[in-house]
matplotlib code that plots the C-alpha trace (Angstrom):
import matplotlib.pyplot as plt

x = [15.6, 17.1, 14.4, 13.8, 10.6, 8.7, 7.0, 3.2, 2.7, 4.0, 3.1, -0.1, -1.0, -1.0, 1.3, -0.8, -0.3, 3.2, 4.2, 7.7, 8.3, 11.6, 13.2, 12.4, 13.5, 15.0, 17.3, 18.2, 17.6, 13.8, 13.7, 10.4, 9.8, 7.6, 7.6, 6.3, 4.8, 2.6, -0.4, 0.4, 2.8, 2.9, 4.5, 7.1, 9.3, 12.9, 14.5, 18.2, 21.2, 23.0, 26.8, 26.1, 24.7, 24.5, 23.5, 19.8, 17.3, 16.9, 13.0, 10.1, 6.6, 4.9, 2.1, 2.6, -0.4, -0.1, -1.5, -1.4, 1.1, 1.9, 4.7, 7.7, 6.1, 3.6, 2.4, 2.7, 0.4, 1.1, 2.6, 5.8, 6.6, 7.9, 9.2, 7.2, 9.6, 10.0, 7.3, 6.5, 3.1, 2.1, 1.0, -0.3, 2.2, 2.6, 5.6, 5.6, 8.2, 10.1, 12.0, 15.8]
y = [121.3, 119.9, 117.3, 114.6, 112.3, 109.8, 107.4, 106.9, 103.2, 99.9, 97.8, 100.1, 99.6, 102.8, 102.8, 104.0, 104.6, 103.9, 101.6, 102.6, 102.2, 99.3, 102.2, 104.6, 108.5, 109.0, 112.1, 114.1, 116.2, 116.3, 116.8, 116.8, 116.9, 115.6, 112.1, 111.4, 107.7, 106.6, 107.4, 111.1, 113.1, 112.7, 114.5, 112.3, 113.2, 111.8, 111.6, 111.6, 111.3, 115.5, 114.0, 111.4, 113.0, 110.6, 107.2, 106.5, 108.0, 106.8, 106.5, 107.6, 109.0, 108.8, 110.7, 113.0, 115.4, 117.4, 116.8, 118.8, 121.4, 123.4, 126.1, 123.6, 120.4, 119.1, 115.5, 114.4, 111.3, 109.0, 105.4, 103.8, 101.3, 97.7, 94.7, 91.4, 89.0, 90.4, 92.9, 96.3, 97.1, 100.7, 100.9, 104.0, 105.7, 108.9, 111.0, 113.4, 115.6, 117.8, 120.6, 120.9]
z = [-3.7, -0.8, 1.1, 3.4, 2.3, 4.2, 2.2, 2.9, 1.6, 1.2, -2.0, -2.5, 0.8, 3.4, 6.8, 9.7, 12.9, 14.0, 11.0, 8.9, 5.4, 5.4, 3.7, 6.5, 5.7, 2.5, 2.2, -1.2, -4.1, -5.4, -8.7, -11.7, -14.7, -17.4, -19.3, -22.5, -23.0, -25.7, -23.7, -23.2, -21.0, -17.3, -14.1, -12.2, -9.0, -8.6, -5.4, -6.3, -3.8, -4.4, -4.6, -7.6, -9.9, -13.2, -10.5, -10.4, -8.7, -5.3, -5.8, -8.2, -7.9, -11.4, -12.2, -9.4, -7.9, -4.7, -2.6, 0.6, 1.4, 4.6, 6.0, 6.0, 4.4, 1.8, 0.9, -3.0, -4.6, -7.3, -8.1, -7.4, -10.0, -8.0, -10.3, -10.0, -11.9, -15.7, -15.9, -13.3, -11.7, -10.5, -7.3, -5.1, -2.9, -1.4, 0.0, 3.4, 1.6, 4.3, 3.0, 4.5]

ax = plt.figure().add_subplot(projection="3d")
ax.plot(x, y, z, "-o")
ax.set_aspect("equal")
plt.show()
């Protein structure tokens, strides 16, 4: 589907009040589906731009879990993976996903 998402944190750590995300709104096609790792299978969301279809995803959510949803909206949970030299750390983000 079609969406816009505002991301809720920044390197784990929540946005309130009137604070953006440097990305700011995202715009594209959210997309799940299930990974397998060696410690079991887990739900991951893909924001990927809807003309380039074989590029990479414009951003992750591993480990995904609703959150909250309403009429026209809902908020997912999870971690976005950031690269600290040669090795990734999770960290806890959440998307305001907005349905176009």
């Amino acid at each position: 589907m079609r969406a816009k998402v505002i991301l809720t944190h920044h390197h784990g750590v929540s946005l309130q009040g009137n604070r953006a995300h440097p990305l700011g709104e995202l715009s594209g096609q959210l997309i799940t589906h299930m990974l397998t790792s060696k410690r079991g299978m887990y739900m991951v969301a893909t924001l990927r731009d809807p003309n380039d279809h074989v590029g990479p995803a414009l951003i992750e959510l591993f480990d995904v879990q609703l959150y909250l949803i309403g009429p026209q909206s809902m908020q997912l949970r999870g971690f976005e993976r950031i690269s600290i030299g040669h090795q990734s750390q999770y960290v806890l983000q959440g998307w305001v996903v907005v349905m176009n």
